[in-house]
C-alpha positions in Angstrom: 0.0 0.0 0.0 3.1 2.3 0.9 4.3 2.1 -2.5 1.0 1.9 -4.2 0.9 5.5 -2.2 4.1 6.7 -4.1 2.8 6.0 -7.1 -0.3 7.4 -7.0 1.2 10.6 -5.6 3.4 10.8 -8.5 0.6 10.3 -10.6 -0.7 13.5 -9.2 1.8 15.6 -10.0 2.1 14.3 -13.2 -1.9 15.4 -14.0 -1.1 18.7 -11.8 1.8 19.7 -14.5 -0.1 18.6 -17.3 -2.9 21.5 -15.9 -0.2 23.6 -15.7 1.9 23.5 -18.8 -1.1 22.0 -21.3 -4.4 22.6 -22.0 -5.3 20.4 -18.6 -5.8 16.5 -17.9 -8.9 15.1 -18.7 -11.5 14.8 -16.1 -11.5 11.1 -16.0 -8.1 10.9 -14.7 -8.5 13.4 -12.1 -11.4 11.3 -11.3 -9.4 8.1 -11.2 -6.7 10.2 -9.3 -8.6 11.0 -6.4 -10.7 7.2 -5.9 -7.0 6.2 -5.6 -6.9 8.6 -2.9 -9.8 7.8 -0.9 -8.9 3.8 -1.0 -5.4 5.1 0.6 -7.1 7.0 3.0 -9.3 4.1 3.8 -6.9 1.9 4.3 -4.8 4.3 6.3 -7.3 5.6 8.2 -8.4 1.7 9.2 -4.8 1.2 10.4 -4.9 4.3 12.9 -7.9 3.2 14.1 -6.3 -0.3 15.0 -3.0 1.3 16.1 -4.8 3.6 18.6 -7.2 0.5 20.2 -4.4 -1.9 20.4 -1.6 0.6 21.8 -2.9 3.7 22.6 -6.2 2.6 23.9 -5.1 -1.0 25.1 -4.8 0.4 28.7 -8.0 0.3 30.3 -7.2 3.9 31.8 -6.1 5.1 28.8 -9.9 4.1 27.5 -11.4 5.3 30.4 -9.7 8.7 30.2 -11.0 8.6 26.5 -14.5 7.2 27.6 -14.8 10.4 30.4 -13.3 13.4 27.6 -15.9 12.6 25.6 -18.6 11.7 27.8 -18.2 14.7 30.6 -15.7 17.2 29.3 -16.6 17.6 25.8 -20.5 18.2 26.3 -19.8 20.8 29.1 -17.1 22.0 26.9 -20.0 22.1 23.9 -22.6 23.5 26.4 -20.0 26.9 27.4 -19.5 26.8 23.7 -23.4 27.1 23.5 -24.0 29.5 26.3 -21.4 31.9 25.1 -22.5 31.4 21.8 -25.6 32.4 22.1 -24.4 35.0 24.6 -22.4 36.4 21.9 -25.5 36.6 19.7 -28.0 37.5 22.0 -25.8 40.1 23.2 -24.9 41.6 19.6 -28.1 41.9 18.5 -29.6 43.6 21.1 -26.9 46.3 20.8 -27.6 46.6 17.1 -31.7 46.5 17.9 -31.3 48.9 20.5 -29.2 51.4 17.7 -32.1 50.1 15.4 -34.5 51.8 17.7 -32.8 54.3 18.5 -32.7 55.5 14.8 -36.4 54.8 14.5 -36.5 57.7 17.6 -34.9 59.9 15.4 -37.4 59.1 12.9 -39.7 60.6 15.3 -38.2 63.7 16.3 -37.6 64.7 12.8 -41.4 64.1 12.1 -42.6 66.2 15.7 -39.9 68.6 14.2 -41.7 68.9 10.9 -44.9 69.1 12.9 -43.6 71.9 15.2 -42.7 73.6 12.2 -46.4 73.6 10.4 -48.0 74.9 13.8 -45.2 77.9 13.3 -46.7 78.5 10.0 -50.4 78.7 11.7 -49.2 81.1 14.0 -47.3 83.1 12.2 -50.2 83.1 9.6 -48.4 84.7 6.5 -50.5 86.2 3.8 -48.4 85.2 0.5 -46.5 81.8 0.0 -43.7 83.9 -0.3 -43.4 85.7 3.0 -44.3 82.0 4.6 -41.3 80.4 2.9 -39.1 83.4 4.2 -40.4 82.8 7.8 -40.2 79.3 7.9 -36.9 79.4 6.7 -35.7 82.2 8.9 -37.3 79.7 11.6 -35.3 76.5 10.8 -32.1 78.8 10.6 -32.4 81.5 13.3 -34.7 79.0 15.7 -33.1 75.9 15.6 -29.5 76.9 15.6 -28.9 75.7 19.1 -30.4 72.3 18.3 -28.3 71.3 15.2 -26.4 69.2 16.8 -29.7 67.0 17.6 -30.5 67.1 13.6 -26.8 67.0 12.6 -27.0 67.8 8.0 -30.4 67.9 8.3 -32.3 69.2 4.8 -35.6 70.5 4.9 -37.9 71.0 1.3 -40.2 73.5 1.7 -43.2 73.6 -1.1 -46.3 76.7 -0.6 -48.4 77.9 -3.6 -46.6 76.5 -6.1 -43.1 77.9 -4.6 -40.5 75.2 -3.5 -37.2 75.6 -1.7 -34.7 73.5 -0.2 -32.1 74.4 1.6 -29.8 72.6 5.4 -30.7 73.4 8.7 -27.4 75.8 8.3 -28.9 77.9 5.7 -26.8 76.5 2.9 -29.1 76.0 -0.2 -29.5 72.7 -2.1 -29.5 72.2 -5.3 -32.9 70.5 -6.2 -35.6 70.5 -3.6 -37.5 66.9 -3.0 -39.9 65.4 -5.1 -42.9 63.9 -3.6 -43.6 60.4 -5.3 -46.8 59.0 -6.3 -47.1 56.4 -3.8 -47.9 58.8 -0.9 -50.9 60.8 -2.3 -51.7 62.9 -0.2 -51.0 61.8 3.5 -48.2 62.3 5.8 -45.3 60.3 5.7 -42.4 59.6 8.6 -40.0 56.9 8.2 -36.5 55.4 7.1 -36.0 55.7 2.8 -33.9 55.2 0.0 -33.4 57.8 -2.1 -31.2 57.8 -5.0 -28.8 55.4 -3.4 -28.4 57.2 -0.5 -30.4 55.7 3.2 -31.9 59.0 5.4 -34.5 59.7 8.0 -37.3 61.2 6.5 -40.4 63.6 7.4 -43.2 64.8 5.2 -46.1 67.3 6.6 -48.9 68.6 4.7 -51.5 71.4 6.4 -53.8 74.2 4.9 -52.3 77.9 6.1 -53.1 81.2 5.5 -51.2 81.4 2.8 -52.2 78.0 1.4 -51.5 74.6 1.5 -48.1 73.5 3.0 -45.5 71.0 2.6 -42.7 70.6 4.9 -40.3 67.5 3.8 -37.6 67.2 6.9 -34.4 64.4 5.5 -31.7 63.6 7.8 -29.1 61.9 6.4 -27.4 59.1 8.5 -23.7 60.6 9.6 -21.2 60.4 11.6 -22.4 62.5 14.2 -26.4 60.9 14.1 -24.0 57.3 14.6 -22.5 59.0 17.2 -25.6 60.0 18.7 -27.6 56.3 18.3 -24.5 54.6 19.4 -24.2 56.6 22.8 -23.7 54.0 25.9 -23.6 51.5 23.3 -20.1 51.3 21.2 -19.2 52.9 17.8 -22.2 52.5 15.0 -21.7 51.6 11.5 -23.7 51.9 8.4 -23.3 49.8 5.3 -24.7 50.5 2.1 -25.2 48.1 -1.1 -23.1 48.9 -4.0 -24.5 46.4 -6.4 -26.0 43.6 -7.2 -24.3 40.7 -9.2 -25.6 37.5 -11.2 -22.3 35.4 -9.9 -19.6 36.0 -7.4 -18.2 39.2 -6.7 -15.4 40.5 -8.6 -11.6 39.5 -7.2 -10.9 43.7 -7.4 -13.9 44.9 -5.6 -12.6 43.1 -2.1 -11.6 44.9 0.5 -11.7 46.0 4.3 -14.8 48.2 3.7 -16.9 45.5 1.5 -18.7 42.7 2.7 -20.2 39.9 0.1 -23.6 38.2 1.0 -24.3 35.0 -0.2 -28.2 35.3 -0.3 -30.1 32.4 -1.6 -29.9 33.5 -5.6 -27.8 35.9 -6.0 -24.5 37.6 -3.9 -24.6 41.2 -2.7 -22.2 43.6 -2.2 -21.3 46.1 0.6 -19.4 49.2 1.0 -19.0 51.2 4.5 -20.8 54.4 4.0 -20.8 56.0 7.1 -18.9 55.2 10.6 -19.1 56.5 14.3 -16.3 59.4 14.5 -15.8 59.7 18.0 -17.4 56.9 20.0 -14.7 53.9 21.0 -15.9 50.5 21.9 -15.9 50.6 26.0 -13.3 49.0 27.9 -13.7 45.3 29.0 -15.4 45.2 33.0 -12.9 41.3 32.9 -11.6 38.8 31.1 -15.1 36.9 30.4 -16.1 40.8 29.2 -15.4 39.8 25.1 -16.4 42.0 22.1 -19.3 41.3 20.1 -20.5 42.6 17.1 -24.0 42.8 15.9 -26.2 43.9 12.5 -29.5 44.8 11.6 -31.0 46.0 8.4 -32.8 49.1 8.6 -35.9 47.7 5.6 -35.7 51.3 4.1 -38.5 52.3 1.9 -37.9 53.2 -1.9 -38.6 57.2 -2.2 -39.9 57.3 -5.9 -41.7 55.2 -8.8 -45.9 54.5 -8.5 -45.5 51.5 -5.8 -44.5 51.7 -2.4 -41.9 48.7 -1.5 -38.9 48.6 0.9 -35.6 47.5 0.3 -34.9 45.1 3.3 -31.3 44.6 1.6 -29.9 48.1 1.0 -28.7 49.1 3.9 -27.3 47.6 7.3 -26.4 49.1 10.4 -24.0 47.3 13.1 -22.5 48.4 16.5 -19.3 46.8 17.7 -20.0 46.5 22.1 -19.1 44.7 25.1 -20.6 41.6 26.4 -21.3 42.9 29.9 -21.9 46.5 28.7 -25.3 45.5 26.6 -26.5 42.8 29.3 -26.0 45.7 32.0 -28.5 47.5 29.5 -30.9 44.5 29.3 -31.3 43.6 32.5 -31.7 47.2 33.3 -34.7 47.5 32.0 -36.0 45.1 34.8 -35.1 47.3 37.4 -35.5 46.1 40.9 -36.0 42.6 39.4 -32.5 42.6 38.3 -31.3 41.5 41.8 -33.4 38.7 41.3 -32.7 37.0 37.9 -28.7 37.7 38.8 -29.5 35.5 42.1 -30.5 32.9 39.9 -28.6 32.7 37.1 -25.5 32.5 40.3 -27.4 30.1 41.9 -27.9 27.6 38.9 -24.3 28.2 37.9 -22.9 27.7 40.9 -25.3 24.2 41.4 -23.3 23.5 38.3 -20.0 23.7 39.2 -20.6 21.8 42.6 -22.0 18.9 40.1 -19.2 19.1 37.6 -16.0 18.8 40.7 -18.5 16.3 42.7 -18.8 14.4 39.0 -14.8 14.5 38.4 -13.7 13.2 42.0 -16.3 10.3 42.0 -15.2 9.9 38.1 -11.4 9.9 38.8 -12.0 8.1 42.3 -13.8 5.3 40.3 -11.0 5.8 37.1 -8.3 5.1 39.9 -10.4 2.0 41.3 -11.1 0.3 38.2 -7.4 0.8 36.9 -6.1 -0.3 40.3 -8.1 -3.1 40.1 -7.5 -4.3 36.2 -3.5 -3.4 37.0 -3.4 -5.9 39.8 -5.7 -8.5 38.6 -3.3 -8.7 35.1 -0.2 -8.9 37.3 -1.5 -11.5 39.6 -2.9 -13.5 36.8 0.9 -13.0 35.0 2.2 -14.9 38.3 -1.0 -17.3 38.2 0.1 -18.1 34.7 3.7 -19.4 35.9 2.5 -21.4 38.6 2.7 -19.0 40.7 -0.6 -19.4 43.1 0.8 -17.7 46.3 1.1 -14.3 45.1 -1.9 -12.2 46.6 -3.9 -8.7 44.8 -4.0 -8.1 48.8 -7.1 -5.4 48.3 -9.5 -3.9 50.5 -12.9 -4.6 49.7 -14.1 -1.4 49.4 -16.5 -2.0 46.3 -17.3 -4.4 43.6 -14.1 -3.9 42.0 -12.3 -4.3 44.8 -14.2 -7.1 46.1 -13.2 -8.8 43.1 -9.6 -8.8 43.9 -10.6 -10.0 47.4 -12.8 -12.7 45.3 -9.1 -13.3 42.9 -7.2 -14.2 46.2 -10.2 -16.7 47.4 -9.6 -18.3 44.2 -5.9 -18.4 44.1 -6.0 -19.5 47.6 -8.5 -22.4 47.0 -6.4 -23.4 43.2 -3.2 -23.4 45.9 -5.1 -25.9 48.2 -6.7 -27.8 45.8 -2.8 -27.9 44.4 -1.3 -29.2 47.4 -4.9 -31.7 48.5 -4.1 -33.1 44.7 -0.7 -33.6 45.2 -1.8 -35.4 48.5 -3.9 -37.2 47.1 -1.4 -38.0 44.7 1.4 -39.2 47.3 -1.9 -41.7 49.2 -3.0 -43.0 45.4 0.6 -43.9 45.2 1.1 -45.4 49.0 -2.5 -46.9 48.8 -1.2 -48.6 45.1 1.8 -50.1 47.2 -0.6 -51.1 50.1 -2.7 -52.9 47.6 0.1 -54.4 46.1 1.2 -55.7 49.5 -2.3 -56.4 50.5 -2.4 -59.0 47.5 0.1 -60.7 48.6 -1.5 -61.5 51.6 -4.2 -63.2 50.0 -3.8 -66.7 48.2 -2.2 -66.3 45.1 -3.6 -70.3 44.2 -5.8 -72.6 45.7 -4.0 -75.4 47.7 -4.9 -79.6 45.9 -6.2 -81.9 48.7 -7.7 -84.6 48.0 -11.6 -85.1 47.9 -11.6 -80.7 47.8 -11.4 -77.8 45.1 -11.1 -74.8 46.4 -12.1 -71.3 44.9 -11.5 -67.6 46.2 -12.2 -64.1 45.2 -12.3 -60.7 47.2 -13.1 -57.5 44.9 -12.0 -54.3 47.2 -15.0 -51.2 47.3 -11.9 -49.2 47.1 -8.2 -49.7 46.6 -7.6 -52.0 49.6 -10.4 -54.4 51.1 -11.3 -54.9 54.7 -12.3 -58.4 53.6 -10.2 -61.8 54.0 -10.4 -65.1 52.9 -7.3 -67.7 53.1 -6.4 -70.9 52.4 -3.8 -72.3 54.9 -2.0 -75.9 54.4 -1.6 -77.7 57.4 -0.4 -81.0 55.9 -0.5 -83.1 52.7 -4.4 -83.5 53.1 -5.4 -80.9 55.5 -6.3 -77.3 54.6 -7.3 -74.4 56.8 -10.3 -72.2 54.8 -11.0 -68.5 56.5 -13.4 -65.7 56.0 -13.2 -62.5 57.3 -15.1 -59.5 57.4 -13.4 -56.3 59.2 -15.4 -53.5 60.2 -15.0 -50.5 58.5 -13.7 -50.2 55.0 -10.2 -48.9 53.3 -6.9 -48.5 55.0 -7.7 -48.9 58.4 -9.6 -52.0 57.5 -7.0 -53.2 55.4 -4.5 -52.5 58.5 -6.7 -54.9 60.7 -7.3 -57.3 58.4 -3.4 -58.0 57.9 -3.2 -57.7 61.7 -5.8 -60.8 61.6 -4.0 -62.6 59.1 -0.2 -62.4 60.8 -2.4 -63.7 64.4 -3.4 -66.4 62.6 -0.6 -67.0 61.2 1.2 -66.8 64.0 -1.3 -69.2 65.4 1.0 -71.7 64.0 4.3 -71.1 64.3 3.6 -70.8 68.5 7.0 -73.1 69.6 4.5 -76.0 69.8 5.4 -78.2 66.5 9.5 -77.9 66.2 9.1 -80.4 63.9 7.4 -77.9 60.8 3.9 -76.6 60.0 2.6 -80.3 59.1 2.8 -81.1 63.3 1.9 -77.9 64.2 -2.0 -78.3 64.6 -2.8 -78.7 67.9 -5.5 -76.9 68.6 -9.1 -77.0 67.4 -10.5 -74.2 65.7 -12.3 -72.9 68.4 -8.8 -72.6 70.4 -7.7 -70.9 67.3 -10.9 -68.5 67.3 -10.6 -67.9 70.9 -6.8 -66.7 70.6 -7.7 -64.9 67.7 -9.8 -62.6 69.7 -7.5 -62.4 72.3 -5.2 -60.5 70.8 -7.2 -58.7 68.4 -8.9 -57.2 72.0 -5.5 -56.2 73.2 -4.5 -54.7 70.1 -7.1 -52.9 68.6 -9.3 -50.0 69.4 -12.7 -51.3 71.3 -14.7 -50.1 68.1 -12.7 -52.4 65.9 -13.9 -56.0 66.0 -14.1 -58.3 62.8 -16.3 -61.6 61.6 -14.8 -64.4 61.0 -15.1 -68.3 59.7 -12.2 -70.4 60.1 -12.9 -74.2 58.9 -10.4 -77.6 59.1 -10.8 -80.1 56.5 -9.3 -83.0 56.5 -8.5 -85.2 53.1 -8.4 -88.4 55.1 -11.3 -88.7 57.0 -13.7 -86.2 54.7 -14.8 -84.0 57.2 -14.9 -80.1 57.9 -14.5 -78.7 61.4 -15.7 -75.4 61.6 -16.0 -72.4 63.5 -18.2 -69.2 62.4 -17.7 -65.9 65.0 -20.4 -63.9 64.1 -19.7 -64.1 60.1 -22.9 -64.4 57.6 -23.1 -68.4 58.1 -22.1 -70.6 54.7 -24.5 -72.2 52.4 -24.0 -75.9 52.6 -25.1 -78.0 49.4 -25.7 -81.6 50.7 -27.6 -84.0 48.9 -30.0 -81.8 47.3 -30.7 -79.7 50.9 -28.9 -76.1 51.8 -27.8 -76.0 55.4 -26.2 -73.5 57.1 -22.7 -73.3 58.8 -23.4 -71.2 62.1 -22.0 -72.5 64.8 -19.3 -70.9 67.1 -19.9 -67.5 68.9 -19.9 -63.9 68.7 -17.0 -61.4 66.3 -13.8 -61.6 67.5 -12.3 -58.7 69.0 -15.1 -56.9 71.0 -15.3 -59.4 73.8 -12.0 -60.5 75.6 -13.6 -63.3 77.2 -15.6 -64.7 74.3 -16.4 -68.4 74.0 -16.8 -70.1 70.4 -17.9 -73.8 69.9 -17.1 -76.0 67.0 -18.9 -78.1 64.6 -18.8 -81.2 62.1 -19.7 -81.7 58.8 -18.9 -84.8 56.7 -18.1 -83.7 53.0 -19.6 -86.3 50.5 -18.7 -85.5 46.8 -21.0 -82.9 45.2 -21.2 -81.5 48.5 -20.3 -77.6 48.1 -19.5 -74.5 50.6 -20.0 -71.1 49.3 -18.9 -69.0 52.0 -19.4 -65.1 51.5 -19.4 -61.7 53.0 -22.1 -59.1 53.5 -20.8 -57.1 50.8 -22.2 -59.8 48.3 -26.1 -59.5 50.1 -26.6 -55.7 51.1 -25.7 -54.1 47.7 -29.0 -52.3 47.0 -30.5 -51.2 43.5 -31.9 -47.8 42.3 -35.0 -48.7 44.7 -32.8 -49.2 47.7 -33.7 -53.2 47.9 -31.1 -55.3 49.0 -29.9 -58.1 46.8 -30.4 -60.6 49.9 -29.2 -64.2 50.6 -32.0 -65.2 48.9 -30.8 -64.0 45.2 -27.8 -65.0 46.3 -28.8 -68.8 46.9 -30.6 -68.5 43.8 -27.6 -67.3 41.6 -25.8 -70.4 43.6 -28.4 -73.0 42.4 -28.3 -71.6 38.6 -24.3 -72.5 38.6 -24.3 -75.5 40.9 -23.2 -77.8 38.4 -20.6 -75.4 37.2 -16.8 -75.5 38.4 -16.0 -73.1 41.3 -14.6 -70.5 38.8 -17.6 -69.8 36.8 -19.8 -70.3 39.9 -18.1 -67.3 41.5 -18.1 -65.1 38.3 -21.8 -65.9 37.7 -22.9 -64.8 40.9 -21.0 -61.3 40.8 -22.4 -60.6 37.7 -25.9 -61.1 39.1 -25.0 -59.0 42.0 -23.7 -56.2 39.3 -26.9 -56.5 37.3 -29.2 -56.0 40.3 -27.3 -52.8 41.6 -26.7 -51.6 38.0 -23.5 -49.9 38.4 -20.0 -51.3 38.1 -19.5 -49.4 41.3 -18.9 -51.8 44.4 -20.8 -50.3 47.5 -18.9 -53.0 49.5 -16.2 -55.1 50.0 -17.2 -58.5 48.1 -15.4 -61.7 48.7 -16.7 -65.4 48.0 -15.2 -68.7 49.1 -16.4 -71.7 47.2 -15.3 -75.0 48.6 -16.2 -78.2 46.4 -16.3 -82.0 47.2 -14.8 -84.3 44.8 -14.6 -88.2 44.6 
């Protein structure tokens, strides 16, 4: 575009010397010339406009500052514009109405002077018209010689039987006396005319004498002296006259410092200065606010010849150069004791109006500095926020909104900062609690131990990362096999905690000093003994809230049969020939009671028999109606699968589970044992 520019600029001067040193370009390129130019400008003029919103204006101050010029200063700055606008014009046109009317006085003084002069003739009652023209001539020179300087050059026609004379108020003669057009008839006339170019006041009286009838014509033409007079208190007077008419605009030689050009609506006109104030200044200025002003008004003079009467609103104009204060000192003198009154209120409004304007620019500056604090703060926290940063504080009062929202911009970094470090917690636990799961499934049976005559099956799915549920399988000999279920109370890590406490007791159980000779001898105590110290030490070593239930069964290969203990845990289903029985004998949860006492029982294992033992998680799982799934769909789920191995037994009854709570969420800790006879 920059050189697009260049060229077109050159292409300029090329058309501006071919003006110059040919006969002129042709229109069209001019016209192509100066599209080129407005596309430029366009485009340059889009560019500013970006420039100043993203760097000048980009700072919300900067906009703000804009925002209140243009807002508050400019209108008042329009609206004292306004006031001393129309001030100025009010002001300058009532000087130049009140010269206006002060000529139109005049107008009346020279028409009581003509009158005053007619009752002279009565009085003096001549008998020829001569002798009356002497006398009222003698009257006008002798008489009125003291009040020239009221009818400064004034030129009086005098017409009686068919005599006429015309002479000035000074005696001089004049060359032609006045002609009375046709328009007037035969009436009286006073009044402001044009008369062979020249604008005077003018007086004509008519009356029947003596001597017969009489016509006194009284012209005052406007001078120096009668601008001095009219412009008195006011400021020097001027009179312009029209030179001429013309069809187009004015010619370049007839400009000057005494002509002024009109631009009415068909055709221009031209003034000239005809007469000035001589000795009248403009008065001094009362302050600074005191300017000059200048008004005009057109005096409508009326044409003095020809059949028609019409005026000439546009030949002649009179304006008065004044004071501001000077003519409102006039005006409002006029109300007199009133004065006091409109002054008060004018002071009062003004004064209302400055109060509003400095209580509008401290709350507007005041709010300016808030928001711009604010926005300042609230970028360079969210720089820091940006880098990580979540520490770093606006540290505002809330004294406002605005404020308030730096107050709200700490709450938020604040809570980002905690949320941080709770994540980074959380974090460190998902980590320790993946290493206590790790550790926790250890402790649980990676396979199933062979005995003969038994298959054994075990799953535990954990509600969360570790379970509070155990099951084991512990080989005592070649064809003996420990089976335990165990339910802690409580779920997660403190569960988990407990439930490896249980399993190293029983464990421990075991290794007591009693059977030197390996864990194959070291059985010698029934599972009630092994129950009863169980609970023991889990008293001893847990909190009294803490207790656990448990089943812990013996089977032996050789003989067939299960010994069995059940402390408070949901009681096993036990398949037998067609009939479900169920494993509950033994006592109360181990743990809550130190002395406890558990009993054992019997059960002879025939094959096809089956054990499913299980923990509360698999029963109290609830659907969308909050109904339990129940031992009794759990039997059921059992029966549809009984001829299936272990494994799929176990899988199809957590699947119905999942499809009766309808969520792949576990609201428990699940486990289920399955222990199958075999020939």
């Amino acid at each position: 575009m920059a050189r697009f520019a260049v060229w077109v600029a050159a292409y300029g001067i090329a058309l501006r010397w071919a003006d110059v040193f040919t006969s002129g370009a042709p229109g069209i390129l001019w016209f192509v010339f100066w599209v080129c130019v407005l596309v430029i400008l366009a485009h340059y003029q889009r560019r500013l406009s970006r420039y100043v919103q993203r760097r000048v204006l980009w700072r919300v101050r900067r906009r703000l500052v804009v925002a209140y010029f243009f807002i508050a200063v400019v209108p008042v700055l329009l609206i004292l514009l306004l006031v001393w606008l129309g001030a100025y014009i009010v002001s300058g046109q009532f000087g130049a109405n009140l010269v206006t009317l002060r000529v139109e006085g005049h107008v009346d003084q020279v028409r009581e002077l003509a009158q005053v002069a007619a009752h002279e003739a009565h009085l003096s009652a001549q008998p020829t018209a001569a002798r009356q023209l002497d006398h009222l001539q003698t009257f006008f020179v002798s008489e009125l010689r003291h009040h020239q300087e009221d009818y400064p050059g004034l030129e009086i026609t005098l017409q009686s039987g068919g005599r006429a004379r015309a002479f000035r108020i000074d005696g001089t003669p004049l060359a032609s006396p006045v002609a009375i057009p046709e328009w007037i008839g035969k009436s009286n006339f006073a009044g402001i005319v044009l008369d062979q170019g020249e604008i005077m006041l003018r007086a004509l009286d008519r009356s029947r004498t003596s001597a017969g009838d009489l016509t006194i014509i009284l012209s005052q033409p406007i001078s120096p002296e009668l601008l001095d007079s009219v412009g008195a208190g006011v400021g020097p007077v001027g009179l312009m006259v029209r030179l001429r008419e013309t069809s187009g605009s004015a010619p370049k030689d007839s400009a000057s410092s005494n002509t002024l050009i009109v631009d009415m609506p068909r055709k221009p006109i031209e003034y000239g200065v005809k007469v000035q104030s001589k000795s009248i200044q403009p008065p001094a200025p009362m302050d600074l606010l005191d300017f000059a002003v200048l008004g005009a008004s057109t005096l409508d003079p009326i044409v003095w010849g020809g059949t028609q009467k019409h005026d000439e609103p546009t030949a002649g104009v009179v304006y008065v150069t004044s004071r501001m204060l000077t003519l409102d000192r006039k005006f409002l003198a006029t109300l007199g004791q009133l004065t006091r009154v409109y002054i008060w209120a004018f002071l009062t409004v003004a004064t209302t109006l400055l109060v509003i304007e400095i209580i509008a620019l401290v709350v507007g500056v005041q709010l300016t500095r808030s928001i711009t604090a604010t926005v300042d703060k609230l970028q360079t926290a969210t720089e820091h926020v940006k880098v990580g940063d979540f520490s770093y504080r606006v540290a505002m009062p809330a004294n406002d909104q605005l404020t308030a929202l730096g107050e709200s911009f700490d709450g938020m970094t604040a809570s980002v900062e905690r949320l941080l470090r709770e994540s980074l917690e959380k974090t460190r636990l998902d980590g320790e609690l993946e290493i206590a799961r790790e550790v926790q499934s250890q402790l649980f049976p990676q396979s199933a131990p062979e005995v003969p005559g038994l298959r054994l099956h075990g799953v535990c799915k954990p509600a969360r990362v570790v379970s509070g549920d155990y099951y084991d399988f512990l080989r005592l000999s070649d064809s003996r096999v420990g089976v335990v279920v165990g339910d802690i109370s409580g779920k997660g890590i403190s569960a988990a905690l407990l439930m490896a406490s249980i399993q190293s007791a029983l464990h421990a159980q075991f290794f007591d000093g009693h059977a030197p000779g390996g864990l194959a001898e070291a059985v010698p105590l029934s599972s009630a003994d092994v129950v009863g110290r169980l609970n023991r030490q889990l008293f001893d070593s847990t909190p009294e809230e803490k207790y656990a239930t448990f089943f812990y069964a013996v089977y032996d290969g050789a003989t067939r049969r299960l010994i069995y203990t059940n402390a408070g845990h949901p009681p096993p289903f036990y398949f037998h020939r067609g009939k479900i029985e169920r494993l509950a004998t033994g006592g109360t949860v181990v743990g809550l009671f130190k002395l406890a006492a558990y009993e054992q029982a019997v059960v002879q294992l025939e094959p096809g028999d089956m054990i499913l033992a299980f923990t509360d998680g698999m029963t109290e799982p609830e659907n969308s109606y909050e109904e339990e799934f129940g031992e009794d769909r759990l039997l059921e789920a059992a029966k549809r699968a009984s001829t299936c191995p272990p494994e799929e037994l176990v899988e199809e009854i957590y699947r119905a589970v999942s499809d009766w709570t309808g969520s792949p969420e576990l609201q428990d800790d699940m486990t289920l044992v399955v222990a199958r006879a075999v020939e």
